[in-house]
C-alpha positions as CSV (number, residue, x, y, z in Angstrom):
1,X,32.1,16.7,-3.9
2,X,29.0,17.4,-5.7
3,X,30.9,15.9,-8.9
4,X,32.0,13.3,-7.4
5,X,28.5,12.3,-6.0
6,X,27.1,12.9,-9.7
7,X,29.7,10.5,-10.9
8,X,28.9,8.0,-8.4
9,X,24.9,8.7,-9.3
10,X,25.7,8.2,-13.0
11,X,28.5,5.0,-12.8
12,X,26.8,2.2,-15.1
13,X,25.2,-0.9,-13.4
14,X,23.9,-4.3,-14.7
15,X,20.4,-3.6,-15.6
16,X,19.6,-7.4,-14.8
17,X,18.5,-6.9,-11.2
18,X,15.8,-4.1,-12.1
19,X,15.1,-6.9,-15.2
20,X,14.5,-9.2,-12.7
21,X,12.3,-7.0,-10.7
22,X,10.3,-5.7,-13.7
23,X,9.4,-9.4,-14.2
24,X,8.2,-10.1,-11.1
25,X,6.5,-6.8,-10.5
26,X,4.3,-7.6,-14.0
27,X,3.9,-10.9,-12.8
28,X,2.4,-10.0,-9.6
29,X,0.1,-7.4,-11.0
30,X,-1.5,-10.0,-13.9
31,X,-2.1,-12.7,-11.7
32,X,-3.8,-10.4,-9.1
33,X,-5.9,-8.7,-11.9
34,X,-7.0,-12.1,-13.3
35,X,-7.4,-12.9,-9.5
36,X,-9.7,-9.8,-8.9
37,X,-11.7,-10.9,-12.0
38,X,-12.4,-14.4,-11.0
39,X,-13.7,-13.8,-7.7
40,X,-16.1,-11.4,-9.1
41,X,-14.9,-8.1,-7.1
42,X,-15.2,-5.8,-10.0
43,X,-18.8,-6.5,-9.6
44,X,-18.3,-6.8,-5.4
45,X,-16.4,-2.8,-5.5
46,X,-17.6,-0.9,-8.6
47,X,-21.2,-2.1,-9.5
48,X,-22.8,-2.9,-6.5
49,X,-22.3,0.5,-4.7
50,X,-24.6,3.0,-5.3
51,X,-22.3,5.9,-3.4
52,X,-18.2,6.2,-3.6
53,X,-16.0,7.6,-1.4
54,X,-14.3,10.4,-2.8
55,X,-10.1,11.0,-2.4
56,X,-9.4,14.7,-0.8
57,X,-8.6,16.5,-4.3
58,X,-9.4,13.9,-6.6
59,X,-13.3,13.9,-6.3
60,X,-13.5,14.3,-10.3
61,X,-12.7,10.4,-10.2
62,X,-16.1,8.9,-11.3
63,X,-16.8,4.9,-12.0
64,X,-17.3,3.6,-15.2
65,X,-20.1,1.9,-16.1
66,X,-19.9,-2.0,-16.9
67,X,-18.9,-4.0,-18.9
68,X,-15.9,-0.9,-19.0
69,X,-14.8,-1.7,-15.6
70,X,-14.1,-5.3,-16.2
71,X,-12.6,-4.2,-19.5
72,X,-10.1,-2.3,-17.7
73,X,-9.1,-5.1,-15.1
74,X,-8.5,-7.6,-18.2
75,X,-6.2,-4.8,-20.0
76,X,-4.3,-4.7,-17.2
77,X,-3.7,-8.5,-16.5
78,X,-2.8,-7.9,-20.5
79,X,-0.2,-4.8,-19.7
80,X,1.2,-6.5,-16.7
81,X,2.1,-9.2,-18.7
82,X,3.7,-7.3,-21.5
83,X,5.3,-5.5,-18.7
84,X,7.2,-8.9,-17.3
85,X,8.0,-9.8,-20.4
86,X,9.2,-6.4,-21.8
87,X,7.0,-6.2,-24.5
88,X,6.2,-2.3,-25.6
89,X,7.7,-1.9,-22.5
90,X,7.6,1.7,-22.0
91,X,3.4,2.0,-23.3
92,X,2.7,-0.9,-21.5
93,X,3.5,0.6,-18.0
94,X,2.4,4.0,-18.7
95,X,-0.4,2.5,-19.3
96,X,-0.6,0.5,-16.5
97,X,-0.1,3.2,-13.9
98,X,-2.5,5.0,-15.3
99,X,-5.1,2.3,-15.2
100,X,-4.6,0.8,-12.4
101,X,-3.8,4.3,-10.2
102,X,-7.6,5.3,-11.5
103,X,-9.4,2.5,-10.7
104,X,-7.8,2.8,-7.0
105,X,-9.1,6.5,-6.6
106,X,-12.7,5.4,-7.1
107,X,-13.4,4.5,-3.8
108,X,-11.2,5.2,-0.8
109,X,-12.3,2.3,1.2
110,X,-10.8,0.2,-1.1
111,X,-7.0,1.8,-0.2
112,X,-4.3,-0.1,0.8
113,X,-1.2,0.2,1.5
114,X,0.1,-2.3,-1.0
115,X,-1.9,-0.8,-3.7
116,X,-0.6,2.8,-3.2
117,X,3.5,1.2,-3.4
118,X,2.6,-0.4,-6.6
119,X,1.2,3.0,-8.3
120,X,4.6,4.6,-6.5
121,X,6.5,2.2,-8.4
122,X,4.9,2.3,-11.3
123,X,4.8,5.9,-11.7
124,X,9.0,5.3,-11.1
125,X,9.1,2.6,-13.7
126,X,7.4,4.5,-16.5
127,X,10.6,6.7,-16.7
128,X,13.6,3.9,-16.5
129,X,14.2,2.1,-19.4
130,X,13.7,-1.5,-17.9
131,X,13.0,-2.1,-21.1
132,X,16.3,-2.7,-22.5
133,X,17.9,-5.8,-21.5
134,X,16.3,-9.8,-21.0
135,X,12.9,-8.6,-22.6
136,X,11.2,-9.2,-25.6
137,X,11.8,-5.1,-27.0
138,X,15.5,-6.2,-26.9
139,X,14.7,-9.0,-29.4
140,X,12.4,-6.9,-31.4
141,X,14.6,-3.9,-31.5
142,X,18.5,-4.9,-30.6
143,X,19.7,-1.4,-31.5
144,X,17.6,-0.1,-28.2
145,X,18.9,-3.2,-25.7
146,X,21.2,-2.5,-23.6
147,X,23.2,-4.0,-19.9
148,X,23.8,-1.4,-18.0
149,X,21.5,1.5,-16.2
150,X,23.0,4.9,-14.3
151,X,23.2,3.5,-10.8
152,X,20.7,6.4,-9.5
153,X,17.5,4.0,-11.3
154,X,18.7,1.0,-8.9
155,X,18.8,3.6,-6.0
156,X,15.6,5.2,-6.5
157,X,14.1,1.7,-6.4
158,X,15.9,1.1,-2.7
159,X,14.9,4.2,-1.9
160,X,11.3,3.3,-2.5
161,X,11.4,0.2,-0.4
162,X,13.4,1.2,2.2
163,X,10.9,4.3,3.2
164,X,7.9,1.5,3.4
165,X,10.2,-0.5,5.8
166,X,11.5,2.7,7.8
167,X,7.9,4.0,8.6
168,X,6.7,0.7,8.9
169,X,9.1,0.3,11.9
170,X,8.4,4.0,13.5
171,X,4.6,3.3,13.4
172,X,5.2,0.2,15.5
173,X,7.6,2.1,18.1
174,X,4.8,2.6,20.5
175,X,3.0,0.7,23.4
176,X,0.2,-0.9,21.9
177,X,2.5,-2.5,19.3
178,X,5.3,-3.4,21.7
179,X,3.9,-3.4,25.2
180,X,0.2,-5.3,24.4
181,X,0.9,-6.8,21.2
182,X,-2.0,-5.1,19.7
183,X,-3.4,-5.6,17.0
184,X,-1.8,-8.8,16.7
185,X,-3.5,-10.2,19.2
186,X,-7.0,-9.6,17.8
187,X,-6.0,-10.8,14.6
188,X,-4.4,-14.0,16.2
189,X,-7.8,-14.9,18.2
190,X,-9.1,-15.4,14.7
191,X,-6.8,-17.6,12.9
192,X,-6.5,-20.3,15.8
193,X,-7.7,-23.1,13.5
194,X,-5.1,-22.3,11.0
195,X,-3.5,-25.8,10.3
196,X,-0.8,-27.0,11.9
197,X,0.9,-23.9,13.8
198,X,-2.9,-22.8,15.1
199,X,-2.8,-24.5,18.7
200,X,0.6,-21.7,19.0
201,X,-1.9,-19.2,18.7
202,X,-3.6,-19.6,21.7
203,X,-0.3,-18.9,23.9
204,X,-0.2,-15.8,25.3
205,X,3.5,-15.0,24.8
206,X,3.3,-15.3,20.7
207,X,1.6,-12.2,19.8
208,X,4.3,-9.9,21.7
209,X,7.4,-12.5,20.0
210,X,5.3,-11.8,16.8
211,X,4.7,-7.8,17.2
212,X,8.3,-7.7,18.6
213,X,9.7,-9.5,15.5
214,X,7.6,-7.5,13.0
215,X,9.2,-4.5,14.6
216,X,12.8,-5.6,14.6
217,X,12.3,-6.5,10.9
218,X,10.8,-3.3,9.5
219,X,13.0,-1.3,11.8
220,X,16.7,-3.1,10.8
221,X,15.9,-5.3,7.3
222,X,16.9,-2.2,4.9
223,X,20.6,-2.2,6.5
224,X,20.8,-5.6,7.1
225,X,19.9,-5.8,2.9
226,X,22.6,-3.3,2.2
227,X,25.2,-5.1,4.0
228,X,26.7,-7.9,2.0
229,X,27.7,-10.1,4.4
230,X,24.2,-10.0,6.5
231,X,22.4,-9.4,3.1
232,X,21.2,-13.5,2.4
233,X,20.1,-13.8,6.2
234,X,18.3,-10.7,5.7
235,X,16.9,-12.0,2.6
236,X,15.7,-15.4,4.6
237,X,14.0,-13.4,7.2
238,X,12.1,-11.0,4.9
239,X,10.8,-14.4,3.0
240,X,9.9,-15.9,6.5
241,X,7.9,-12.9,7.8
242,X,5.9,-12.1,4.6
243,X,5.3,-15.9,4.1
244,X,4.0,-16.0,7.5
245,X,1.8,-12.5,7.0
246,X,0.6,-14.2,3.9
247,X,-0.3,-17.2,5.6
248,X,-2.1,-15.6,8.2
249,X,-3.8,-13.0,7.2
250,X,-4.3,-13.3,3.8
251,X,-3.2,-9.5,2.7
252,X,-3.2,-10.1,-1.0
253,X,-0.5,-9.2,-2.8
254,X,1.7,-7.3,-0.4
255,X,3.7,-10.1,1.0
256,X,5.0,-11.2,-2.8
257,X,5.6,-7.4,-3.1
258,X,8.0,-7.1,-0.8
259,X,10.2,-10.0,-1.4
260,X,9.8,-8.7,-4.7
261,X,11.3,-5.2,-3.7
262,X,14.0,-6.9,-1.1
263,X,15.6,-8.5,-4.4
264,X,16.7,-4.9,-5.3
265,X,19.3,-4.7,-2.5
266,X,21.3,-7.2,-3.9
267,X,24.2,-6.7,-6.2
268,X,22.8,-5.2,-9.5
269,X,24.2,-8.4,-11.7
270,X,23.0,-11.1,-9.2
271,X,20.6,-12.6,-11.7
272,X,23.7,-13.0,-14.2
273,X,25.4,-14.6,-11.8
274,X,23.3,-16.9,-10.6
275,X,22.6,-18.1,-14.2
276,X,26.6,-18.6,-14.1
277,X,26.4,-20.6,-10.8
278,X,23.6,-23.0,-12.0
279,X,25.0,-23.2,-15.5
280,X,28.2,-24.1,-13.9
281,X,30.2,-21.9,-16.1
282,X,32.8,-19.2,-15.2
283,X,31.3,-15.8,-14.1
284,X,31.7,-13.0,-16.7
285,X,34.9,-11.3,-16.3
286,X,33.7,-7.9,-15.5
287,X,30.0,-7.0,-14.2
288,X,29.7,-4.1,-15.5
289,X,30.3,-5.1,-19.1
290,X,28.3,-8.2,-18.9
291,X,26.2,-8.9,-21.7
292,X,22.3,-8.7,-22.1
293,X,22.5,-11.9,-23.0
294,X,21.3,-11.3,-26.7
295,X,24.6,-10.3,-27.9
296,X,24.4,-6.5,-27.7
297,X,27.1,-4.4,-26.2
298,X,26.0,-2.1,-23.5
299,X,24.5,0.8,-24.9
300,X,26.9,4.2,-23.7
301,X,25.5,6.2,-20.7
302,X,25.8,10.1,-22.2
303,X,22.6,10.0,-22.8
304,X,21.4,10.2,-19.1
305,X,24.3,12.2,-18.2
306,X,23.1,14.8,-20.6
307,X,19.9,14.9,-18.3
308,X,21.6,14.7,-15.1
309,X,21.0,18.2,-13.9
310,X,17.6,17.7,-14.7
311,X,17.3,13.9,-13.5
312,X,18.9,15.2,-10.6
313,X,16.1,17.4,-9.2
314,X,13.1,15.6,-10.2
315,X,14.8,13.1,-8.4
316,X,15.3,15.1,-5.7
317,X,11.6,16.4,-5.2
318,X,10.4,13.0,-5.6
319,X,12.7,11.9,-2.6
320,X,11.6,15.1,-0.1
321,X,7.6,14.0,-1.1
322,X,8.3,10.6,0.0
323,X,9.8,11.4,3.4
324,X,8.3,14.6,3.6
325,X,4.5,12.8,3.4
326,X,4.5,10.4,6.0
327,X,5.5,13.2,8.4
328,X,2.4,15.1,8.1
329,X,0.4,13.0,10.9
330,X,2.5,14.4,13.8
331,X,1.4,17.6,12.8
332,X,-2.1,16.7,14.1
333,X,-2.6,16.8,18.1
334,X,-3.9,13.1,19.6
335,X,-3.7,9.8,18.5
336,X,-3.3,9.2,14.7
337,X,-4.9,5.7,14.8
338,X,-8.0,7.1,16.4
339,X,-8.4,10.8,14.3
340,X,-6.8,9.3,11.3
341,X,-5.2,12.5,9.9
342,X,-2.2,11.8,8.0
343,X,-3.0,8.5,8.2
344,X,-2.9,7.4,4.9
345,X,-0.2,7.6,2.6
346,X,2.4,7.3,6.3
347,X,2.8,3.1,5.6
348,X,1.3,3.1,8.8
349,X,1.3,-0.7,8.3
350,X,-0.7,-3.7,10.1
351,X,-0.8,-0.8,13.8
352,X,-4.2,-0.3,14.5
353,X,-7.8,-2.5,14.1
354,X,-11.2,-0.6,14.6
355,X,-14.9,-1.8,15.0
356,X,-17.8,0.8,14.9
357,X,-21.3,1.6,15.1
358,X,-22.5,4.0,13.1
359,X,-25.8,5.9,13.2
360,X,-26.9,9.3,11.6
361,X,-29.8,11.4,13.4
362,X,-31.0,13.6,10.4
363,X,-33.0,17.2,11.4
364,X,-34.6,19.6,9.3
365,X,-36.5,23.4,10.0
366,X,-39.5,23.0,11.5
367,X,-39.0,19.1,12.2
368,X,-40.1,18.2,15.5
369,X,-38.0,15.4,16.0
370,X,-34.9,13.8,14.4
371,X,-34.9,10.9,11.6
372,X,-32.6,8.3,12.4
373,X,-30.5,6.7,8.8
374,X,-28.7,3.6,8.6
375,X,-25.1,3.7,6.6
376,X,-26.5,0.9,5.5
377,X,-29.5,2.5,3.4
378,X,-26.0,3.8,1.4
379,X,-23.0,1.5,1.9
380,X,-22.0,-2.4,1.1
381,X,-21.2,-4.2,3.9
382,X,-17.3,-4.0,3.0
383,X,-18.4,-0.2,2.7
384,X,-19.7,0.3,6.1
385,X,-17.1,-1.7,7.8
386,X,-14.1,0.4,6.2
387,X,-16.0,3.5,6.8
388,X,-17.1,2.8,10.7
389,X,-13.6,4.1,11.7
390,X,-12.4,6.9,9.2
391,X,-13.7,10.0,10.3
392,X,-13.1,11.9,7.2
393,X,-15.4,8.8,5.4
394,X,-18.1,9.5,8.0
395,X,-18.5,13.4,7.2
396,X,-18.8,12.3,3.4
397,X,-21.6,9.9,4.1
398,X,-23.1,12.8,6.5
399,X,-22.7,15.7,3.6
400,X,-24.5,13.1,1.3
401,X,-27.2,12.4,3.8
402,X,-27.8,16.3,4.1
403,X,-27.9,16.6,0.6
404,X,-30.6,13.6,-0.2
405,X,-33.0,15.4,2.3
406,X,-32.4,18.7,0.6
407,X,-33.0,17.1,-3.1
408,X,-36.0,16.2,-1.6
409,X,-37.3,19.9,-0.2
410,X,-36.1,19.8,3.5
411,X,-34.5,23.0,4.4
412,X,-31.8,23.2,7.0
413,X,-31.0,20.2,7.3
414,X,-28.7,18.7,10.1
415,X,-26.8,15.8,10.4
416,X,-25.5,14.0,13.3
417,X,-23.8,10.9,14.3
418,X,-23.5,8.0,16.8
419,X,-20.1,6.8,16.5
420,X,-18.9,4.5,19.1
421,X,-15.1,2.8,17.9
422,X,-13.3,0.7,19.8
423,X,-9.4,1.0,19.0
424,X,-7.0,-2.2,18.6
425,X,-9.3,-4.1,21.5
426,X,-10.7,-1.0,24.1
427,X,-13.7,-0.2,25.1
428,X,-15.8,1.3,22.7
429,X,-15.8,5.2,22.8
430,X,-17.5,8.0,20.7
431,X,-15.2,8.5,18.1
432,X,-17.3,11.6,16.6
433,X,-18.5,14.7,18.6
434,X,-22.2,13.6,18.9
435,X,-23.6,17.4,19.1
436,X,-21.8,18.4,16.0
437,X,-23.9,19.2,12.5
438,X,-21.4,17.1,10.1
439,X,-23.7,19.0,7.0
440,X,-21.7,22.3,7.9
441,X,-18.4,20.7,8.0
442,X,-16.0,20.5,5.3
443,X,-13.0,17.9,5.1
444,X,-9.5,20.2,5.0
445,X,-5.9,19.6,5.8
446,X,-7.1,21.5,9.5
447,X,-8.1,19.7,12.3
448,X,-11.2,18.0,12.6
449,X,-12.7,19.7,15.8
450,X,-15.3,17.7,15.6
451,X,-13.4,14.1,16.1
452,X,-13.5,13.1,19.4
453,X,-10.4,12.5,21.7
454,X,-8.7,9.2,21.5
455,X,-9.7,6.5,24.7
456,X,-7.0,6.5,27.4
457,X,-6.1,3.4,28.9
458,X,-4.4,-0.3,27.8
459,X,-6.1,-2.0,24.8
460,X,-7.2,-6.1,26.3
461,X,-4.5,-8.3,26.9
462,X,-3.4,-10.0,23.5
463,X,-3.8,-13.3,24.3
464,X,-7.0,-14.9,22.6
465,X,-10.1,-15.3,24.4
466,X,-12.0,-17.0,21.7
467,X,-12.5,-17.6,17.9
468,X,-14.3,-15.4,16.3
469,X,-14.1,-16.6,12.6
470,X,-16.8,-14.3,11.5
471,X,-14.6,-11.3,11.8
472,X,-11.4,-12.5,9.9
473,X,-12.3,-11.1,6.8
474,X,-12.3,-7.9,8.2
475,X,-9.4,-8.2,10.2
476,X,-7.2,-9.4,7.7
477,X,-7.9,-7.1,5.6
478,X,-7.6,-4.0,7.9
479,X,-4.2,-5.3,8.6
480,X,-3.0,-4.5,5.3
481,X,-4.4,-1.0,5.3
């Protein structure tokens, strides 16, 4: 059994679908790195803050100083395009993940969701040779192109997509999502003068059709992909939804992303035989021996079965991490949306929207009363509105506090904080025990006994009550977190 599964893991497959992919992941990455560059966000995330949020276990990661940080967007506009094309393929990604997977560990209110899948698939990428067919390397050096890949590379790539979809789907099994329509209905109340489908928005029925649609396509598009005969109406839908996520929300890049990924379920020589179709010529006789279209034979596959053992159980690890991961939030009593343990990294995707307060009262020996700070004396405006719900972001602000006031000779010094959050529409609620001295506490994989429970009670009905345009940045881009 276990040979036969090895066989089937090793079987060569057209390398043109992960060619195809390759292209359009590159070509997604350039255009949003020139993208970041011309609305001046390096300047907007990396110069203007004077404090960064720090990644649990990767608090080494310091900014650079400009120009070094717009240096490093342009390269990688620059490797993303060598990446499309195939050009110095395998330096050119390496580099890329490395780049682009620093630059995202700067500052953790800059995480997304879509930006942690593309360093997952990156890191994936720099260790299959997409390299070898329908790129430039194949030109440059025909002894190394080649048609065909082990069939595990094109089911590692599934693999990657179809967990984003799977959790996607759990996350939303739950009453807020299915029962209120919330978040959706915030986020709708904001986007009413969207052109021509924006008088919709203001019935009450379309944000449950929406949230239950969203649910029923995370939930069932993976099989529906797989299967060949539901595969191109599967295909249709995923286009649909992420054009209309796009179009409403405005989540960057996530939306191309996925359609992107959703091209991977198809047969692995689909691009060749499309070219055949439009061409009008007679498909290639066999699929598996079809060319790389620069008049190389397919390169033989001992190679990686030579590595299979060893293939085999990075593969495996890799596999247990991703499904393993997500997991970790049940492991935390309450509400993940409210504590936010395990909340990141779980493609916990478009489920929860949070406004907050946020005010530190500051203490010292000997003080006879307490100083209140503003987040504000620390934090960008995107900077305070990321961190207003994120616990773990408000103890690193509170530690930083406590050590300002010791730099400058206070002794003792407490911090507090006023944290009043209000969850996917409720009532505000304090988010943050309000008696607890956030300068003695440290951020661990335990729980926080210091976060607050989560509000009982329905979120507001999802229907909008009014436009509030002021707040669509925010929610758009919370819905992509």
């Amino acid at each position: 059994m276990l040979a036969t599964l090895r066989d089937r893991l090793l079987e060569p497959r057209d390398a043109a679908s992960l060619a195809v992919f390759r292209f359009l992941f590159g070509t997604i990455l350039c255009l949003s790195s020139i993208r970041f560059l011309w609305n001046g966000w390096v300047e907007r995330f990396y110069v203007r803050p004077t404090f960064f949020f720090q990644y649990w276990g990767f608090e080494w990661v310091r900014v650079l100083p400009e120009p070094w940080m717009t240096v490093l967007y342009v390269a990688m506009a620059v490797l993303a395009a060598f990446v499309a094309v195939g050009f110095l393929y395998r330096i050119s990604i390496v580099a890329l993940f490395l780049i682009f997977t620093y630059v995202e560990l700067i500052d953790v209110t800059n995480y997304l969701n879509h930006y942690y899948l593309v360093s997952l698939l990156a890191f994936l990428m720099c260790f299959l040779p997409l390299g070898r067919a329908y790129s430039v390397d194949a030109r440059i050096w025909p002894s190394r192109a080649g048609s065909t890949v082990p069939a595990w590379m094109l089911y590692l790539m599934r693999f990657q997509i179809g967990v984003v979809y799977f959790y996607a789907g759990i996350a939303k099994l739950q009453p807020d999502w299915l029962l209120h329509a919330q978040p959706l209905g915030i986020w709708l109340a904001a986007r009413t003068e969207t052109p021509l489908i924006g008088p919709l928005l203001t019935l009450p029925a379309v944000p449950h059709i929406m949230s239950w649609a969203g649910f029923l396509n995370d939930t069932l598009v993976v099989p529906f992909l797989l299967w060949r005969k539901t595969r191109p109406y599967a295909f249709a839908t995923v286009f649909v939804f992420h054009f209309c996520t796009h179009l409403l929300f405005v989540i960057g890049v996530f939306p191309f992303l996925m359609v992107s990924g959703a091209t991977l379920f198809f047969d692995a020589d689909w691009p060749r035989m499309l070219l055949h179709r439009i061409r009008g010529l007679a498909p290639a006789p066999n699929r598996a021996e079809a060319s790389v279209g620069f008049g190389e034979p397919a390169k033989p596959q001992q190679e990686e079965g030579r590595w299979s053992t060893g293939v085999a159980i990075l593969i495996a690890a890799y596999c247990v991490v991703q499904v393993v991961m997500p997991l970790r939030a049940y492991l935390y009593p309450g509400d993940v949306l409210w504590h936010e343990q395990g909340m990141r990294y779980s493609w916990r995707v478009m489920v929860r929207e949070k406004n907050g307060s946020i005010g530190y009262r500051v203490r010292w020996r000997d003080a006879d009363r307490e100083v209140r700070v503003s987040p504000s004396q620390y934090l960008t405006s995107h900077q305070e509105r990321e961190m207003s719900g994120q616990p773990d972001l408000i103890l690193q602000l509170a530690r930083r506090i406590a050590a300002d006031f010791e730099e400058r000779g206070y002794e003792d010094v407490e911090v507090r904080v006023d944290a009043l959050v209000s969850l996917n529409g409720r009532r505000a609620a304090p988010m943050i025990d309000p008696d607890a001295n956030l300068a003695q506490e440290t951020d661990t994989l335990a729980v926080m006994r210091w976060i607050a429970p989560s509000p009982y009670g329905a979120p507001l009905p999802a229907y909008p009550q009014h436009d509030d345009s002021s707040s669509r940045a925010a929610t758009t881009r919370r819905a992509a977190r």
